[in-house]
C-alpha positions in Angstrom: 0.0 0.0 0.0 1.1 3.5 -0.5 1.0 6.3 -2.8 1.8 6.4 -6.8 4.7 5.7 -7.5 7.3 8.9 -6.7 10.6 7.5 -6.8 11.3 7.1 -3.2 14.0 5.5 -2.0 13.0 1.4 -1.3 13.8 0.2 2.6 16.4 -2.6 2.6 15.0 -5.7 3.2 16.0 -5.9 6.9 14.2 -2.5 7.8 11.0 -3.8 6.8 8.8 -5.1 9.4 9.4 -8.2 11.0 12.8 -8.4 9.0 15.7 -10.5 10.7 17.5 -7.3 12.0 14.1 -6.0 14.5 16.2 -5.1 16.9 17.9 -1.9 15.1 14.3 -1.8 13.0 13.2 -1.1 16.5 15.4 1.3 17.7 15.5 3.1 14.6 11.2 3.6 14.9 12.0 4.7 18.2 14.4 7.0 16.5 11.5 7.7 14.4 9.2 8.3 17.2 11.3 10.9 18.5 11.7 13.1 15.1 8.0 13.5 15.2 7.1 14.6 18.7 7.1 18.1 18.2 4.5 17.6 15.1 0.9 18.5 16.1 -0.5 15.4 14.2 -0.7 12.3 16.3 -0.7 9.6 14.0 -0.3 5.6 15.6 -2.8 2.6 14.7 -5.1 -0.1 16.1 -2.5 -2.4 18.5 -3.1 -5.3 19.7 -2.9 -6.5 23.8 -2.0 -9.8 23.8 0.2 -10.9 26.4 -0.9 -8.2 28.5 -2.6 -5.1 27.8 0.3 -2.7 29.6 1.9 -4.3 26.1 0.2 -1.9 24.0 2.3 0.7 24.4 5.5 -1.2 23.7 3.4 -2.0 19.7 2.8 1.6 19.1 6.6 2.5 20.0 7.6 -0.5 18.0 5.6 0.8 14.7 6.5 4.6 15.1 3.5 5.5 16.7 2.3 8.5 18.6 -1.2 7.9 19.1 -3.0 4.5 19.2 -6.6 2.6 19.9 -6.9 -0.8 21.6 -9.4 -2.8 22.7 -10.2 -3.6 26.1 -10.9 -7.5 26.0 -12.4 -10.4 24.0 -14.1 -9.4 21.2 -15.9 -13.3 20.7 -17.7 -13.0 24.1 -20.4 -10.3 26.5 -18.4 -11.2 29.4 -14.9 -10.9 30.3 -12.8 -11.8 33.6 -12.0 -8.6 35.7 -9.6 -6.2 34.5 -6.7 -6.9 36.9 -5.1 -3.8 38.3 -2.2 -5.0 38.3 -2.2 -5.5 35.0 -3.9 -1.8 34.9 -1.3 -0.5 36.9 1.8 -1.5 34.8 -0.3 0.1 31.4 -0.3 3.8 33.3 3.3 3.3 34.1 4.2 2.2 30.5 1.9 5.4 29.2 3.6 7.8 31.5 7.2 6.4 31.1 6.7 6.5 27.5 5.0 10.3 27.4 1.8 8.6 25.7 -1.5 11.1 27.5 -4.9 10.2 27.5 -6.0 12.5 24.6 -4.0 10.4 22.2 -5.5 6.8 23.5 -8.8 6.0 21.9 -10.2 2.2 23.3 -12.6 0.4 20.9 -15.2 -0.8 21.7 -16.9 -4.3 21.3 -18.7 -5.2 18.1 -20.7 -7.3 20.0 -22.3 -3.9 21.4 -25.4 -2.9 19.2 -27.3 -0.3 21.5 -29.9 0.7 19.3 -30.9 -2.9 18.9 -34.7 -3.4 18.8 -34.3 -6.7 20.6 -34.6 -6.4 24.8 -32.0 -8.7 25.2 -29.2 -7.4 22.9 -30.0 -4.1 24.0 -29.8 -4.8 27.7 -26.5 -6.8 27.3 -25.0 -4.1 25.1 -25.8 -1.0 27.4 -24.0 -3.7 30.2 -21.4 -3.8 27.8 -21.0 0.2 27.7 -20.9 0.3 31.5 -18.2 -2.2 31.7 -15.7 -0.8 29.0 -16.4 2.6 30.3 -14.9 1.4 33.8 -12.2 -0.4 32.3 -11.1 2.7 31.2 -11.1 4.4 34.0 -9.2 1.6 35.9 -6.5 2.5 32.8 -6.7 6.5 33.0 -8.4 6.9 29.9 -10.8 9.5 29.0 -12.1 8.2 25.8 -13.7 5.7 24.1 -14.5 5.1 20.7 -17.6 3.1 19.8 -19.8 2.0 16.6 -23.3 3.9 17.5 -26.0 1.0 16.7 -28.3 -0.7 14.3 -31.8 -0.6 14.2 -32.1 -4.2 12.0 -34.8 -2.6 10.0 -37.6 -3.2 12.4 -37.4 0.1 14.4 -37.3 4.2 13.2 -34.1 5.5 12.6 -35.3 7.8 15.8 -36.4 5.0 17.7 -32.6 3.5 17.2 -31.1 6.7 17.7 -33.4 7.0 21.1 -31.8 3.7 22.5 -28.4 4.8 21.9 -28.8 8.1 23.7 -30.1 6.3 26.5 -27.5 3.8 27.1 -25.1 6.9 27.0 -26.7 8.4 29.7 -27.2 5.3 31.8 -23.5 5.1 31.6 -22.9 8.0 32.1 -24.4 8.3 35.4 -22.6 4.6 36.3 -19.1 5.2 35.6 -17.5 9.0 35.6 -15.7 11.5 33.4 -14.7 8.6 30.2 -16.1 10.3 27.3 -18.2 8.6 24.6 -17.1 8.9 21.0 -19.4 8.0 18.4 -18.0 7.0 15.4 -19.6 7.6 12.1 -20.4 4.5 9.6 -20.4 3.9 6.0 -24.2 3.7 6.0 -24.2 -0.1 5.6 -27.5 -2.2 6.5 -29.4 -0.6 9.0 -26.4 1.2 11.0 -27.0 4.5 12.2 -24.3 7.8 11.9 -23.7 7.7 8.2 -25.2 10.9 8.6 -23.9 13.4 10.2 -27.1 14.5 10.8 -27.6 10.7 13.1 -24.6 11.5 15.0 -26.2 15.1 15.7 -29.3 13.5 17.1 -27.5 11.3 19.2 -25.4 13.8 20.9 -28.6 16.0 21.0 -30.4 14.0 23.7 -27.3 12.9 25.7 -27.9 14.9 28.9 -24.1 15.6 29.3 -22.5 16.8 26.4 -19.3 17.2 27.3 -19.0 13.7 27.6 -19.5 12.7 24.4 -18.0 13.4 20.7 -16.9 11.6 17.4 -14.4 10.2 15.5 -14.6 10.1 11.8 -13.4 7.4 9.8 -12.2 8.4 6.6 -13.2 5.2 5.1 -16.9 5.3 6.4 -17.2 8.6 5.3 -16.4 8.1 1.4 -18.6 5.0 1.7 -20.9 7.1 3.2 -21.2 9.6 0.4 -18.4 12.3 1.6 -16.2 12.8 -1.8 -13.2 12.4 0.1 -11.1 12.0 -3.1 -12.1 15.2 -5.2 -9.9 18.3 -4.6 -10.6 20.1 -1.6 -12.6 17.2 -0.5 -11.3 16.6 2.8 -11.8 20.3 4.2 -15.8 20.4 2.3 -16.1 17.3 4.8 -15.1 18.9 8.0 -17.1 22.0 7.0 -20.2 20.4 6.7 -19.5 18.3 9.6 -18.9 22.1 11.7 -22.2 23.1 10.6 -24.0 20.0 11.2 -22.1 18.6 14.3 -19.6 21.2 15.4 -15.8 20.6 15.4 -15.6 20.9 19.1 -16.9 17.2 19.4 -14.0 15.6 16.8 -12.0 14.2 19.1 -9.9 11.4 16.3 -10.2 10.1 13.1 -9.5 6.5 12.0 -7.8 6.6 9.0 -8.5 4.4 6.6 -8.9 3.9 2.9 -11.4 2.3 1.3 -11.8 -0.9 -1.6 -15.3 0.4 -2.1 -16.0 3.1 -3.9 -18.3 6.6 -3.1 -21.2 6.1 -1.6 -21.4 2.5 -2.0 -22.1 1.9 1.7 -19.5 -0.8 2.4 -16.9 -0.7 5.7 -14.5 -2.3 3.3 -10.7 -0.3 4.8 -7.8 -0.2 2.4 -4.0 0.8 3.4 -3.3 4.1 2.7 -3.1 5.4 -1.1 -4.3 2.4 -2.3 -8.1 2.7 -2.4 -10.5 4.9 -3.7 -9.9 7.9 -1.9 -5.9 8.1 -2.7 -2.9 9.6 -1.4 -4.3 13.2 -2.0 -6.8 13.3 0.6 -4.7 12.0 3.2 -2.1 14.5 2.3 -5.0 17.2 2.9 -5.8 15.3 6.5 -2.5 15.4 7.9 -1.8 19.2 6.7 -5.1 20.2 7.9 -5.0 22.5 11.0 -8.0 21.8 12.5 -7.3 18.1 12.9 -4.1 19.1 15.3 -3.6 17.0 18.8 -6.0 14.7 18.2 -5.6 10.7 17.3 -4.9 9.8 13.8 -5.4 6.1 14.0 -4.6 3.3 11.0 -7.1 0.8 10.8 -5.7 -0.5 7.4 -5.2 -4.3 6.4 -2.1 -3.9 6.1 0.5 -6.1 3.9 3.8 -7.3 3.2 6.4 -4.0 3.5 3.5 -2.0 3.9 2.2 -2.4 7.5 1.6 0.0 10.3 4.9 1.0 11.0 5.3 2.1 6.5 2.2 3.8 6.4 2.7 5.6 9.6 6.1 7.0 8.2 4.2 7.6 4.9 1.7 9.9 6.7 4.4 11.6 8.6 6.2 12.3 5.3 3.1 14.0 3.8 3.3 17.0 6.5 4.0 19.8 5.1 5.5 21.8 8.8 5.5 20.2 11.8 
């Protein structure tokens, strides 16, 4: 994955990831890691916690990350075993050794969770869900978390759907403290709602506190979703209708992601980075774009051969412009 072609210089075989020199690889990302800290875009990906979810932190170094989601257990099952502090305990230490703040952390949650569902018991196990991931969060010090709004399966009103979603919001809310509830918008797919930006408005509209909750828009989503991404000045026509409809205050990331689908075609189908229908332009636009400073930037990409996280994280860095 990656732009058109421009000439630049290949990496030797041993500085790609996983070659049979990782150690330098890995010193030379942390290298990496340290050129970009004084840029005001926070790019990282979607790491994994296996082994320990303090372990994190040492995947986002090891890719050149400065920014990165997670998520906070199984994704195959409603219940999980107890976070263990300990285990809570040595991710803080590993965030604040490493100079990684909460801001730049964004948890995903469950696709189990659907909490506009129309069925009792989905609904009821989902908003249970919400409550549990929000106080996992707070066992880690984290202040957001990112999560796919809902589905109304056809059988209920879009208002109906967006009606339950609020609510579980506010029951979780008033459970667990302070973690803030990002909505992230969707491709339009099915019976999902927030392709709209106009959903995602009427979701935040009947939260009772709204400075706990915001969105994060995924580039992918949003192309799928209609957004023309991809045509010049596309990326800042997006973020002006989503200020009128929405209001920029409540961005708090984007996932970035291109896409195999093309516009408006309503599939979550993500592509690596210059690759897809959207193209290297619009992500040059994104990570020169002012108003999407100090917030996560986060890969969700497939990712292949020579082109994983850690290229197309150094790709994204060398399309800033200024730091």
């Amino acid at each position: 994955m990656g732009p058109r072609k421009t000439g630049a210089k290949k990496r030797k075989p041993e500085e790609a990831l996983g070659g049979e020199k990782r150690g330098e690889d890995g010193e030379e990302r942390e290298d990496r890691r340290r050129k970009h800290r004084g840029n005001k875009k926070y790019i990282g990906a979607h790491v994994g916690i296996q082994g320990g979810i303090w372990k994190a932190v040492g995947s986002c170094i090891e890719m050149g990350g400065s920014s990165f989601a997670l998520f906070l257990g199984s994704q195959r099952s409603w219940k999980r075993p107890v976070l263990d502090h300990t285990a809570a305990d040595k991710f803080r230490e590993q965030c604040a050794l490493q100079g990684f703040v909460p801001a730049h952390i964004l948890p995903h949650g469950s696709y189990l969770m659907n909490c506009g569902s129309p069925k009792e018991d989905v609904f009821e196990k989902s908003q249970a869900l919400l409550v549990d991931e929000l106080s996992r969060c707070s066992l880690l010090g984290l202040n957001l978390y990112n999560f796919h709004p809902g589905s109304s399966l056809g059988s209920i009103t879009t208002k109906q759907c967006v009606d339950k979603i609020a609510g579980a919001i506010n029951h979780a809310h008033q459970q667990i403290p302070a973690v803030v509830t990002v909505l992230e918008n969707m491709s339009g797919q099915g019976s999902t709602v927030g392709g709209k930006f106009s959903e995602l408005k009427s979701i935040i509209d009947e939260v009772r506190d709204q400075t706990r909750v915001g969105v994060c828009l995924d580039t992918c989503h949003a192309f799928a979703a209609g957004y023309d991404l991809a045509a010049e000045g596309g990326v800042k026509a997006m973020l002006d209708e989503f200020d009128q409809q929405v209001g920029l205050h409540y961005l708090r990331a984007i996932h970035l992601n291109d896409s195999k689908g093309k516009l408006g075609c309503n599939l979550d189908r993500h592509e690596d980075i210059g690759k897809g229908h959207i193209g290297i332009s619009a992500f040059r636009d994104i990570v020169n774009e002012p108003r999407l400073d100090n917030i996560p930037l986060i890969l969700e990409t497939p990712g292949r051969p020579g082109f994983e996280y850690a290229e197309q994280i150094e790709l994204l860095y060398s399309l800033c412009e200024k730091q």
